[in-house]
N, C-alpha and C positions, 0 to 999 in steps of 0.2 A: 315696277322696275324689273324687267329681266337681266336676263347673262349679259349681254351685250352691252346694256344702259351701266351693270355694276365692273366692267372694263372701261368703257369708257367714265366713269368717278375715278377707279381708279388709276388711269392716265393721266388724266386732268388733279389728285390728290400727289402725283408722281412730278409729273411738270406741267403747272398750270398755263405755261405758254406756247405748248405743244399746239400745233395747227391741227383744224379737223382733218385734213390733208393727212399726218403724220400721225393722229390717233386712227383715221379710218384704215391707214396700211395697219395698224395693230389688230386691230376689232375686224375686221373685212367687210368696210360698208364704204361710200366712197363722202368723199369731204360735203356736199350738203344734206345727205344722210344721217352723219355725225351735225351739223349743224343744225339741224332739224331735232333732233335727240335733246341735244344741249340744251336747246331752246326750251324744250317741254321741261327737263327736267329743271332748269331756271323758275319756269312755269307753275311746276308742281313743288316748289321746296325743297327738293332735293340734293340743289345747288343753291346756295345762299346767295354765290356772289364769285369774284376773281379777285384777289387779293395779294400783295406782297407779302412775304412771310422776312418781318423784321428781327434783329438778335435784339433786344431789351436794354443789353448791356453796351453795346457797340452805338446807341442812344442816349446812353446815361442813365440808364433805369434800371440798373443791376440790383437794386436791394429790392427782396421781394418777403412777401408776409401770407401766410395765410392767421384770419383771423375769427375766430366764433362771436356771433353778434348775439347777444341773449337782452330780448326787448324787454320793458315792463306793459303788461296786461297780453292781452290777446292783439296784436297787429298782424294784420292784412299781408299778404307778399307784395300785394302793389304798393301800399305803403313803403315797403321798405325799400323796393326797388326807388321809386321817387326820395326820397330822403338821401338814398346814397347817389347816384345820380351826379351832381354836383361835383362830389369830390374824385377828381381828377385822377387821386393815387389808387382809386378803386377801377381792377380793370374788370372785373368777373364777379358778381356773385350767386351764390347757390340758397336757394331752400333745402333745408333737408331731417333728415329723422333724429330723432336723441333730444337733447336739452338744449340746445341751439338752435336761433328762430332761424339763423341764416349762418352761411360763412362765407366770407368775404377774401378776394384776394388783392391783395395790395403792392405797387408798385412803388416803388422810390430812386431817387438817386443815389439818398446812400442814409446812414441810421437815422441821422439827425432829421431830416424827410421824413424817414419814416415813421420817427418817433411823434414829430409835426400833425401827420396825415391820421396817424393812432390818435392824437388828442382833438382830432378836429370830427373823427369820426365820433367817438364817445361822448363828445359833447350832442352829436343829434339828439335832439329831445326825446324820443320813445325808447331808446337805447338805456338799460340797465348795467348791463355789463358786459367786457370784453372779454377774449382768452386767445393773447394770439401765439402764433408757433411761426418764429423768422425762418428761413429758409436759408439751409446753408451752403448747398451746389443742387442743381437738376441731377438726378440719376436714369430719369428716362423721359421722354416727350415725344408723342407719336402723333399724329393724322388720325383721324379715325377711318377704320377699313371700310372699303366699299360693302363686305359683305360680314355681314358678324361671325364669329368664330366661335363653337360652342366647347 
């Protein structure tokens, strides 16, 4: 990925429905240049996809949960990925380092959902214990940059 490919992400991370036409007056290449770019970087993973970016709440899905999954014995991440799966209030989950095989984040309507989607997840079978932390407003949520920031 060069200079050019991490302007045009981040025009397309800006307004994903900005025309090659409109990003190539940005970038200085001309509209099937940029569509050529686009394509490769579709190509090569660097663009997952075009997507609508929804408010959760403005859906009905304003109650949100982050929760720590702590399995019993040694299970697999594909395991747990497949297990969770299913349950619908699960939008995101993470592997990660510490005493937590995963952490999970959890959507709802509203408590009682959540509290629902909490006992539906812990009933999984290889699932020992829960730790979850409700969320009580966003204080930040960003895109991620086209180029990292050190």
């Amino acid at each position: 990925m060069d200079a050019i490919d991490q302007r045009i992400v981040s025009q397309l991370v800006t307004d994903a429905r900005s025309s090659y036409a409109e990003i190539g007056k940005v970038v200085g290449l001309s509209a099937p240049a940029v569509k050529r770019r686009v394509d490769r970087l579709l190509d090569t993973g660097v663009l997952r996809g075009f997507t609508a970016v929804v408010d959760p709440e403005a859906l009905g899905w304003g109650t949100e949960a982050f929760v720590e999954v702590h399995c019993r014995g040694n299970v697999s991440p594909d395991r747990i990925r497949k297990r969770l799966e299913p349950l619908s209030e699960v939008v995101a989950a993470y592997t990660v380092s510490g005493a937590a095989d995963a952490i999970v984040h959890l959507r709802a309507s509203n408590i009682h959902h959540l509290e629902d989607a909490l006992e539906r997840l812990r009933a999984v079978d290889m699932i020992d214990r829960t730790v979850s932390t409700v969320v009580l407003s966003t204080l930040l949520e960003r895109p991620p940059a086209p180029e990292p920031t050190r």
